[in-house]
C-alpha positions in Angstrom: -35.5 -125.9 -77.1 -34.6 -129.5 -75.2 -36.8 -128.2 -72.6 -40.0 -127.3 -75.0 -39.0 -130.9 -76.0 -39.6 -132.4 -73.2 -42.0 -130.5 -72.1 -44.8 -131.3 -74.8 -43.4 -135.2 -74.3 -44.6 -134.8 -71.0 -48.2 -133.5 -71.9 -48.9 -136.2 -74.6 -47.7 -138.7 -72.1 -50.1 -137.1 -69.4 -53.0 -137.3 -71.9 -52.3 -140.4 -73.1 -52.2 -142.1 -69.7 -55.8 -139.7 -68.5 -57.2 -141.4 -71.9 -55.5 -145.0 -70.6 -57.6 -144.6 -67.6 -60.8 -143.7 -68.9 -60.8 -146.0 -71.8 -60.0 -149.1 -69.1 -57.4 -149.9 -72.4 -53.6 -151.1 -72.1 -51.1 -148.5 -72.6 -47.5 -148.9 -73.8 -44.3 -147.6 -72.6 -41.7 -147.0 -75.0 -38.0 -145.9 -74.5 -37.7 -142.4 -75.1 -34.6 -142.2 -77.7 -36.4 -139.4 -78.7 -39.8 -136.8 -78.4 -40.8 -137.7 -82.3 -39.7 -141.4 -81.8 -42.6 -141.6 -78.4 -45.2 -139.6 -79.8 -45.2 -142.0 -83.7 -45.1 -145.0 -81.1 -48.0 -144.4 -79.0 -50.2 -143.1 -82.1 -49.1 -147.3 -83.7 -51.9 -150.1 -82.9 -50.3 -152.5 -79.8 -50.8 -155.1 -82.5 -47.6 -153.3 -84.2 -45.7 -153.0 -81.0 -41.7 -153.1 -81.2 -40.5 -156.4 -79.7 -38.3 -154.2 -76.9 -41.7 -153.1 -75.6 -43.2 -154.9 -72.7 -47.0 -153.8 -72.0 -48.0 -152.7 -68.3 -51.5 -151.8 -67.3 -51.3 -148.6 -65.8 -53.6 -147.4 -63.0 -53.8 -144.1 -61.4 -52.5 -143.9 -57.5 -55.3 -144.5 -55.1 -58.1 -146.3 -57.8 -59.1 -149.5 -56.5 -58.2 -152.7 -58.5 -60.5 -153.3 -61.3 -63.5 -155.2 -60.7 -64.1 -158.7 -61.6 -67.2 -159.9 -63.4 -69.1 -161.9 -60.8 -70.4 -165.0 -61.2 -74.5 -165.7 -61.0 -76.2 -166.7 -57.6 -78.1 -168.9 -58.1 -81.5 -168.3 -56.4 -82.8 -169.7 -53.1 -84.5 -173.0 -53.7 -88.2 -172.3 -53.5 -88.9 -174.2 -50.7 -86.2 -174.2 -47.8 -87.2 -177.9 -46.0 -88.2 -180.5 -48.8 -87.7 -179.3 -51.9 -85.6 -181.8 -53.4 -89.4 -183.5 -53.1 -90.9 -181.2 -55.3 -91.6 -182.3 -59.3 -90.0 -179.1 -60.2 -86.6 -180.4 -58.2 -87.0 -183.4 -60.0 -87.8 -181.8 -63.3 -84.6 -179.8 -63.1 -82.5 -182.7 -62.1 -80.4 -185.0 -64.2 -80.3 -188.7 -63.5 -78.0 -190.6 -64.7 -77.6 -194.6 -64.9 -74.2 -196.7 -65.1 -73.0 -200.2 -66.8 -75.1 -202.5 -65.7 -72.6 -205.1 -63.9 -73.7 -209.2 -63.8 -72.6 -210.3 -60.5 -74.1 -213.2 -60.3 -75.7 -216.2 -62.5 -78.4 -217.9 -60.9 -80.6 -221.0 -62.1 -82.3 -220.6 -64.6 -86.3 -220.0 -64.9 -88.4 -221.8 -67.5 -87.2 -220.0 -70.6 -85.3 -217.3 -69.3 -81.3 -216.6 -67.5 -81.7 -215.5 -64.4 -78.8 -213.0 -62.9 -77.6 -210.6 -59.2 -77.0 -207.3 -61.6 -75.8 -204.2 -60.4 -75.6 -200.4 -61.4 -75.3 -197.3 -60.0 -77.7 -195.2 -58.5 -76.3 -191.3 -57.3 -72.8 -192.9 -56.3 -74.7 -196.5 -54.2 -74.0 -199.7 -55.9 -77.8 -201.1 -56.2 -78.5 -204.7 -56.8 -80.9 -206.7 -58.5 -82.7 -209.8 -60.2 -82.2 -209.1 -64.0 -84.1 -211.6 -66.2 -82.9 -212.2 -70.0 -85.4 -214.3 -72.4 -83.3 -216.9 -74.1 -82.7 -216.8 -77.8 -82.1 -213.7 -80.1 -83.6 -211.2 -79.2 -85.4 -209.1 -81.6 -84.1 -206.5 -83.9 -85.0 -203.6 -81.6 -84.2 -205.4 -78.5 -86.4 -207.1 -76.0 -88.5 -204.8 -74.3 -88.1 -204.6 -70.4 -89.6 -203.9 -67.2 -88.5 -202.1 -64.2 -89.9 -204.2 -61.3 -90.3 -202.1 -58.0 -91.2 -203.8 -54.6 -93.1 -202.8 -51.7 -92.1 -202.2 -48.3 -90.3 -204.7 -46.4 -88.5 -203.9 -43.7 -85.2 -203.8 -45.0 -83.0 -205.8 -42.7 -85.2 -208.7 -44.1 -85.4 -208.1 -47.8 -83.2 -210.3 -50.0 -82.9 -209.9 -53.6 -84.3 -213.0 -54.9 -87.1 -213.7 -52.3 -90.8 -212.2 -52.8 -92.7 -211.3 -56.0 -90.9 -215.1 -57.3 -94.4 -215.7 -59.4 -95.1 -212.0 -60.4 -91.3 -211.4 -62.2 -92.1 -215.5 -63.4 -95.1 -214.5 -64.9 -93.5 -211.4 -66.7 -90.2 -213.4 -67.6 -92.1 -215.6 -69.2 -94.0 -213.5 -71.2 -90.4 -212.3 -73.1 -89.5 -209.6 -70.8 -86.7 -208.1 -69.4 -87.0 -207.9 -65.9 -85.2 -206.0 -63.7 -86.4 -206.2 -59.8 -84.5 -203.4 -58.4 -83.7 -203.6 -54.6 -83.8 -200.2 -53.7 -80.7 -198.3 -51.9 -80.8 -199.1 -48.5 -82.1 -202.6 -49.2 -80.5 -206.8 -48.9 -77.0 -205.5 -50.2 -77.3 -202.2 -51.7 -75.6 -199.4 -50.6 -77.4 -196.2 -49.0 -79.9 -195.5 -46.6 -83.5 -196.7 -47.2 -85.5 -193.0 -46.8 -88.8 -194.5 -47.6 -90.4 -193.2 -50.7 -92.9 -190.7 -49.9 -90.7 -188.0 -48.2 -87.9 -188.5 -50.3 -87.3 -188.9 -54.2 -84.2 -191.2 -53.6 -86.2 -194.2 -54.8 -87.8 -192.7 -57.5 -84.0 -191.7 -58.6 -82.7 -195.7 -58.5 -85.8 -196.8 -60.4 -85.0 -193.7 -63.1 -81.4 -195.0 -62.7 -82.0 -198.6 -63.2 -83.9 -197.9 -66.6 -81.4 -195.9 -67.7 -78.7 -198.6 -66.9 -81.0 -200.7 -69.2 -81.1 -198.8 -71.8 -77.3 -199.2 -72.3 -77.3 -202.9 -72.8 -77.6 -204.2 -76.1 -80.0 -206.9 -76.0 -83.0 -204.3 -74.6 -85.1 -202.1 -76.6 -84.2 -198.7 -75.1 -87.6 -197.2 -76.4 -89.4 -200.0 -75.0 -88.8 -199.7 -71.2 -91.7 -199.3 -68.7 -92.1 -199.7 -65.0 -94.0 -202.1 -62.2 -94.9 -200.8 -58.9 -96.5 -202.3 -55.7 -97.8 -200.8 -52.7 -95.2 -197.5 -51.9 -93.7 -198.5 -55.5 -97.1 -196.6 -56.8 -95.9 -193.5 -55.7 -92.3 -193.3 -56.9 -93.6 -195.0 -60.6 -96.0 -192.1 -60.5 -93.4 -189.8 -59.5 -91.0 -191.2 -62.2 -93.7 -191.0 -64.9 -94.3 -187.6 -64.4 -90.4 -186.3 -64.7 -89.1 -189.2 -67.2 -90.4 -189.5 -70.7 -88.2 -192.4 -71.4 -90.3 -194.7 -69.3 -92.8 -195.8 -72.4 -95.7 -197.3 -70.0 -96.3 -197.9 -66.2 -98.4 -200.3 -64.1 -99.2 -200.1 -60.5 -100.9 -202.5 -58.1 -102.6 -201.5 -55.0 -100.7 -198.2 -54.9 -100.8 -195.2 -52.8 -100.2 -191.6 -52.0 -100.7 -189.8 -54.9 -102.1 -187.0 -54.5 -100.8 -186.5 -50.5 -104.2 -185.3 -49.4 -105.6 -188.9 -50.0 -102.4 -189.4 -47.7 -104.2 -187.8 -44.9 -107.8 -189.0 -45.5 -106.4 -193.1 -46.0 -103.5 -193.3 -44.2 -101.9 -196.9 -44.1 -102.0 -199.5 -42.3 -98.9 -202.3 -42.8 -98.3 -204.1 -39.9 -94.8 -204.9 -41.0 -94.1 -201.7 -40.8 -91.9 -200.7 -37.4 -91.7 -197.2 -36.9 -88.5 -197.4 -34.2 -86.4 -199.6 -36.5 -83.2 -198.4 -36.7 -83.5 -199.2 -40.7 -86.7 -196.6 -41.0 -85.4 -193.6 -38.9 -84.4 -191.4 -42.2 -88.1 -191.8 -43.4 -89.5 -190.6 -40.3 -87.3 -187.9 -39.3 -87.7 -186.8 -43.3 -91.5 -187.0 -42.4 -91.0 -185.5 -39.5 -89.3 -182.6 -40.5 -91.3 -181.8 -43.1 -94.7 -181.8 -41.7 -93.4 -179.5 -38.5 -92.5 -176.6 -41.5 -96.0 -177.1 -43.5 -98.4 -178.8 -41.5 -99.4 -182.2 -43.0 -100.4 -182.8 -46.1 -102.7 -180.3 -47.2 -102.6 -179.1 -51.2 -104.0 -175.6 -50.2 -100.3 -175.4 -49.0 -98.0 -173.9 -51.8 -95.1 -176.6 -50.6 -97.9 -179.7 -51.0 -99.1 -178.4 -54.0 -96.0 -178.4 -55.4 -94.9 -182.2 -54.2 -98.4 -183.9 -55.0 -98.5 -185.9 -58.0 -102.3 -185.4 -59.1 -101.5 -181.7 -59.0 -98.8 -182.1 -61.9 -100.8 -184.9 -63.7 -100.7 -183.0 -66.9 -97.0 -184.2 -67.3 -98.1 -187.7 -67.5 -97.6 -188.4 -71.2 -97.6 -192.5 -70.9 -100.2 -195.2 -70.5 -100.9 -196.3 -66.8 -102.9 -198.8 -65.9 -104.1 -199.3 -62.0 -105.1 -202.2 -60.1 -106.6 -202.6 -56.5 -108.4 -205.3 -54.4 -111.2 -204.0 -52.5 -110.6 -205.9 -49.6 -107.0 -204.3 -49.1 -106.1 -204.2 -45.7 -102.8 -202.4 -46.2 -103.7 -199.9 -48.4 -107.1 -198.2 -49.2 -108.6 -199.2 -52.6 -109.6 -195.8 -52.2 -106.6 -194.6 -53.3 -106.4 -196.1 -56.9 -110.4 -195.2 -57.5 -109.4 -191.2 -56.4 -106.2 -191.4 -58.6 -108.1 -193.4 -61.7 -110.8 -190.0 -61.5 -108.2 -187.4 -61.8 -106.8 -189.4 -65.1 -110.2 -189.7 -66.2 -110.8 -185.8 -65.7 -107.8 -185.6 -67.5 -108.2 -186.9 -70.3 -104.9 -189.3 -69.6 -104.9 -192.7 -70.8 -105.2 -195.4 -68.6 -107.5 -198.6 -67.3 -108.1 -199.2 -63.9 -109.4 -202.3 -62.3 -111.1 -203.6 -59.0 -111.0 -207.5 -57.8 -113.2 -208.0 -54.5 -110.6 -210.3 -53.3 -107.3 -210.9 -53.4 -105.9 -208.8 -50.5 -102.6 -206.2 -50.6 -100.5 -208.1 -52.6 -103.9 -209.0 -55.4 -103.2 -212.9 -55.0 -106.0 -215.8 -55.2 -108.2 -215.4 -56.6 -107.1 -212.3 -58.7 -103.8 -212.7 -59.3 -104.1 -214.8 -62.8 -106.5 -212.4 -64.1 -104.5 -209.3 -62.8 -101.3 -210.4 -64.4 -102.7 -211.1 -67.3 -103.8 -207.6 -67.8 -100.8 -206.2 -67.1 -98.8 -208.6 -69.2 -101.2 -207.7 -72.1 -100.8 -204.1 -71.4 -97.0 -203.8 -71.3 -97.1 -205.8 -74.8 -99.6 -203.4 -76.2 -97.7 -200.3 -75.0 -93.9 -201.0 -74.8 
């Protein structure tokens, strides 16, 4: 009889350990006091499990462990050389600003403080001219600007030299004004890649906004940006990926559609190619253009970096000015740029002076800051 017993114990054990198996569930093991006491157990829910029973996962000799759920891969980038250029990269990646630190108090202008600020830009310590109105400001904050130079060699940039009337001008007015220097630039930290092989700029001008918009006194809604020269292309860039920025402006810009790139080149005779300070941007160039060829939009990887090509994300104003006898940069380039916005249906003004050279000085310069002043008042 003890060995019927046992016997039927063992065959309810065997089924319940086949059913353990195929089920993928926990089994219990109970002490066998007796064949009536093992068979009630099993048949109980674990959640009514006697505390003298430890559970064990069982697993038949010679199955492989279970298998662990794997994690998604995440897919090749589209492009293997360059993408982080693309407006989708940019699109799909976050940007984040810092404190913004006063290093510095300076003298002060006619009726604003002037301050060396700094903030954070993808781990480099950037500095900059910050200008603060005096008085209250209003109840929404002042609004600000984002001021972003054009090339000069970097060993000889310094944070408060060049563009002194242009940030007067828009001090005076009530801005904010925040010159950035750019990584790589006077003191800040990084390498300067150059702007139009590499959206590091176009991140510390995203990042210096952002560190504006966490100070008090500035209307965080009320932000836009300045460019000049190779600043054209990363405000551009920045418009197109960052609906915070509430209005841009851009003098005497250039490559924005990368095919103009290729039909206007540029001519700055600051500009020295062997410089230790301007190898990243050429080897960046470089590489790209031995993968693709040069600019060409007829190429999926050009298409996908050229900024007229994604103009349809441009949600803010932009105004656009250019001197026709630019010797730097081809007027050409605002007046092909100020078509596709007009094709577009985007708004925007664009304006011409026949002199006033690169940097739109005498005789244009009152006129053309005048128009962006009243601009950034009408759209901030």
């Amino acid at each position: 009889m003890a060995g019927l017993t046992m016997t039927r114990l063992s065959s309810a054990c065997l089924l319940i350990l086949l059913t353990t198996i195929l089920s993928g569930c926990r089994a219990i093991i109970l002490p066998a006091h007796s064949a009536g006491t093992a068979f009630m157990a099993v048949a109980q829910s674990t959640l009514r499990i006697p505390f003298d029973v430890v559970p064990v996962t069982l697993r038949a000799p010679g199955l492989a462990p279970p298998i662990k759920p794997m994690l998604p891969i995440p897919p090749a980038p589209p492009f293997a050389v360059g993408n982080e250029l693309t407006i989708d990269a940019l699109l799909a990646r976050t940007i984040e600003g810092s404190d913004l630190i006063i290093e510095e108090q300076l003298e002060d202008g006619a009726n604003y403080t002037r301050y060396i600020a700094s903030y954070l830009s993808e781990g480099n310590k950037i500095y900059g001219l910050l200008t603060v109105p005096y008085g209250e400001p209003p109840e929404r904050g002042f609004k600000a600007i984002v001021f972003n130079h054009g090339y000069i060699p970097p060993n000889r940039y310094r944070t408060t030299e060049r563009y002194v009337a242009y940030v007067d001008a828009l001090a005076r007015s009530g801005f904010v004004v925040f010159k950035i220097d750019l990584r790589g630039f006077g003191n800040s930290e990084g390498e300067p890649t150059g702007t139009y092989f590499s959206p590091a700029y176009t991140i510390d001008a995203i990042s210096a906004l952002k560190s504006l918009q966490t100070l008090d006194y500035v209307d965080p809604e009320g932000i836009g940006m300045w460019g000049h020269s190779m600043a054209g292309n990363l405000v551009l860039r920045a418009m197109l990926v960052e609906p915070a920025i509430a209005a841009g402006v851009i003098w005497a810009g250039a490559v924005f559609s990368y095919d103009d790139f290729v039909r206007y080149s540029i001519t700055d005779p600051s500009y020295n190619p062997t410089a230790a300070t301007n190898l990243s941007s050429r080897q960046a160039g470089q590489q790209i253009q031995a993968v693709y060829g040069p600019p060409d939009t007829t190429v999926p990887f050009w298409k996908a970096v050229s900024l007229t090509e994604h103009i349809d994300l441009l949600k803010a104003p932009l105004q656009l000015h250019h001197a026709l006898n630019d010797s730097v940069v081809d007027a050409r380039y605002s007046a092909d740029l100020a078509a596709v916005l007009n094709a577009a249906g985007k708004v925007h003004e664009s304006y011409q002076y026949e002199n006033g050279g690169h940097s739109i000085g005498a005789p244009a310069f009152d006129e053309a800051m005048r128009r962006t002043i009243e601009f950034f008042q009408k759209h901030l």
